[in-house]
C-alpha positions as CSV (number, residue, x, y, z in Angstrom):
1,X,-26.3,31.1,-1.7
2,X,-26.7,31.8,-5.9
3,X,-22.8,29.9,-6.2
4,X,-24.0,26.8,-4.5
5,X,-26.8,26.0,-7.0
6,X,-29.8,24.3,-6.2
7,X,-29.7,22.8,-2.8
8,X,-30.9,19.1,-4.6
9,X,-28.2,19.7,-7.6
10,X,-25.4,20.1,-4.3
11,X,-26.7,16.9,-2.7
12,X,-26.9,14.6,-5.6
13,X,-23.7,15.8,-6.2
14,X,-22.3,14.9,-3.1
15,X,-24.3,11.8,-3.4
16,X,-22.8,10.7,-6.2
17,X,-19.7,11.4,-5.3
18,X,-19.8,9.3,-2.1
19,X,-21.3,6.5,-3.9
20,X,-18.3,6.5,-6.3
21,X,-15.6,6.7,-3.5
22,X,-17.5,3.7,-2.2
23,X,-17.5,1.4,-5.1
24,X,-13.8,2.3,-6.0
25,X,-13.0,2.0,-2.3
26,X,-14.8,-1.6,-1.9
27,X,-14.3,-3.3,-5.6
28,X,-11.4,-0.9,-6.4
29,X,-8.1,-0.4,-4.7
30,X,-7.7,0.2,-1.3
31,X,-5.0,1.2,1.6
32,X,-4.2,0.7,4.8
33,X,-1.4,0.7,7.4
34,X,-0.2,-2.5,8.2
35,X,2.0,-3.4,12.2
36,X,3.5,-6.2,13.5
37,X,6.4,-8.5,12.6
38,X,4.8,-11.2,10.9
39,X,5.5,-10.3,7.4
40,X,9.3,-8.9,8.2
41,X,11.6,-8.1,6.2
42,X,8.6,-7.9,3.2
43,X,7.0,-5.4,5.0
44,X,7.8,-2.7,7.9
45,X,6.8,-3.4,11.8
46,X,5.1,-0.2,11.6
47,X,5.1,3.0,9.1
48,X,4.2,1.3,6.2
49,X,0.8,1.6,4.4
50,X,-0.3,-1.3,1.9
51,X,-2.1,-1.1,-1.5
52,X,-4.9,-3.8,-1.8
53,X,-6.0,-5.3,-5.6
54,X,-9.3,-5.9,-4.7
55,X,-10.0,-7.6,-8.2
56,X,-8.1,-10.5,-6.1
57,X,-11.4,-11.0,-4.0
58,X,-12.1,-14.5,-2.9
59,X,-9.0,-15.6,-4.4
60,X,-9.4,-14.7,-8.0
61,X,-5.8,-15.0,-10.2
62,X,-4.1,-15.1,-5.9
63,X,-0.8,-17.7,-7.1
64,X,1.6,-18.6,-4.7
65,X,3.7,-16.5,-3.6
66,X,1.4,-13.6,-3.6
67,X,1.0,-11.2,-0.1
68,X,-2.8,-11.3,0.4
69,X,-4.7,-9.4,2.8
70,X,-7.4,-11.6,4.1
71,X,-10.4,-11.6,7.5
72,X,-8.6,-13.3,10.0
73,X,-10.9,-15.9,11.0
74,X,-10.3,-16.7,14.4
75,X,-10.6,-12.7,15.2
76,X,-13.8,-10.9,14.8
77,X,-13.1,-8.4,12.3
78,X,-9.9,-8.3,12.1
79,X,-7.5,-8.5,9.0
80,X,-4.2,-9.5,8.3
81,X,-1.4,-10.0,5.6
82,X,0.2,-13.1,4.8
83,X,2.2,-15.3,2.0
84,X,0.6,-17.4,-0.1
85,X,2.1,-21.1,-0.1
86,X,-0.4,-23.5,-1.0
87,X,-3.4,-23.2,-3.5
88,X,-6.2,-26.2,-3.9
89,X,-4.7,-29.2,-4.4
90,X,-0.8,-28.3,-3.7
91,X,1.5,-30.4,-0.6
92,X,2.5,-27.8,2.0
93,X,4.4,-28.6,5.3
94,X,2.1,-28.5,8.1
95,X,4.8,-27.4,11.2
96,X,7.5,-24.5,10.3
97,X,10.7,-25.9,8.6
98,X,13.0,-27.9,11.2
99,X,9.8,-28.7,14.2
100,X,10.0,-32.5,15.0
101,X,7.1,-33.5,13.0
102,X,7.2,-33.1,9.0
103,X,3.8,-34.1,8.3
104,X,2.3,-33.2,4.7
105,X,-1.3,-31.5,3.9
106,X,-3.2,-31.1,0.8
107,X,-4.9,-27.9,1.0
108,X,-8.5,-28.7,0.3
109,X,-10.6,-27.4,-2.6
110,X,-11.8,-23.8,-2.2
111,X,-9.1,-22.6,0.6
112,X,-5.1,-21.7,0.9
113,X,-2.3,-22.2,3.3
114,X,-0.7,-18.9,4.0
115,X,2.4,-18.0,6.2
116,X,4.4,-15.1,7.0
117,X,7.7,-14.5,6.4
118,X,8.9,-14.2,9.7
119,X,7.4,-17.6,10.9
120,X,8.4,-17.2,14.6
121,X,6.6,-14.4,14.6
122,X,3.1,-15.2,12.8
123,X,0.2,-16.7,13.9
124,X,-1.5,-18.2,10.2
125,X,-2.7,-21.4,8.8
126,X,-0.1,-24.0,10.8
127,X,-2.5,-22.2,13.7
128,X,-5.9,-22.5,12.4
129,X,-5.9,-24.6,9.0
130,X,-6.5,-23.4,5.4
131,X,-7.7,-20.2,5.0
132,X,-11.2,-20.5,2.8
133,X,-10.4,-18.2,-0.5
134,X,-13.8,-16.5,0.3
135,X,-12.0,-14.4,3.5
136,X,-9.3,-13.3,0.6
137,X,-9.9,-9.7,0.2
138,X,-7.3,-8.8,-2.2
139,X,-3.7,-9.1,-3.2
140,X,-1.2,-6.8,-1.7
141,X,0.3,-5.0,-4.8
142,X,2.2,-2.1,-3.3
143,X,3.8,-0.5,0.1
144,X,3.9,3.4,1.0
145,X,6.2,4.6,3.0
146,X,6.2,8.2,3.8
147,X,9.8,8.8,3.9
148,X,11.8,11.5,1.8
149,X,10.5,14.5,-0.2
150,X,10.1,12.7,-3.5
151,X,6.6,11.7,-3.5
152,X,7.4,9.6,-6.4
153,X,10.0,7.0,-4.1
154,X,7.1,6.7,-1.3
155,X,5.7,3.8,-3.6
156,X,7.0,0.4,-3.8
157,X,5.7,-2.1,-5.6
158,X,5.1,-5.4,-4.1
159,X,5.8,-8.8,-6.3
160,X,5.6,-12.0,-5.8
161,X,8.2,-13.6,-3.6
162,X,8.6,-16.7,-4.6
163,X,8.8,-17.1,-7.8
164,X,12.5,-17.7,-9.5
165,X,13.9,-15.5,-12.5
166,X,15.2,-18.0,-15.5
């Protein structure tokens, strides 16, 4: 065993390495595969892997229009990736576009209204309220999708949706 070192040199190693992944993994950048049809045609039923900013935590620099991935909190650890519509402060429309009421909501200080994209197919804040910006975990910044043999057309980068170019 003269390669491997000293045994202790070999576990601080790994160690450290762990540690690193860790912090880059938690504070960093992170992926995971997304399902359902919530957030179609923004994102893929199933197949599709999304990059999560998590400098975004808590809502940091998350503007409307950004896809956030968030704790669901009606579900015990769960998570989930919606639109950004409302920040503190802003008028949304409570009901989806066309229901028989058209009341207004202020989203209070500290949380956001998210929806998806495919409203008849999400369950998001006209379900259970604002979402408090602390369950924001990040801002969805890219998609993978495994498709092809050029490694470099796998990534897609994700912007925001609503804004309008002048």
């Amino acid at each position: 065993m003269p390669f491997l070192g000293h045994p202790f040199r070999l576990l601080l190693a790994v160690g450290k390495t762990l540690a690193l992944a860790h912090v880059c993994w938690k504070y960093g950048y992170s992926a995971g595969p997304g399902s359902g049809p919530s957030m179609i045609p923004t994102f893929l039923v199933a197949g599709e892997w999304m990059v999560v900013d998590k400098g975004y935590r808590r809502g940091r620099g998350v503007r409307v229009g950004d896809c956030i991935d968030y704790k669901i909190p009606v579900e015990h650890n769960e998570e989930g990736v919606k639109r950004v519509i409302g920040m503190p402060g802003d008028y949304v429309l409570v009901n989806s576009p066309g229901a028989r009421n058209d009341d207004m909501l202020q989203v209070p200080k500290g949380h956001c209204y998210i929806v998806g994209d495919n409203l008849p197919w999400s369950r998001d804040s006209r379900d259970y309220g604002p979402l408090p910006l602390a369950l924001v975990n990040g801002k969805v910044v890219a998609k993978i999708n495994f498709q092809g043999w050029n490694p470099m057309s796998w990534f897609t980068r994700v912007d925001n949706g609503l804004t309008v170019d002048k």
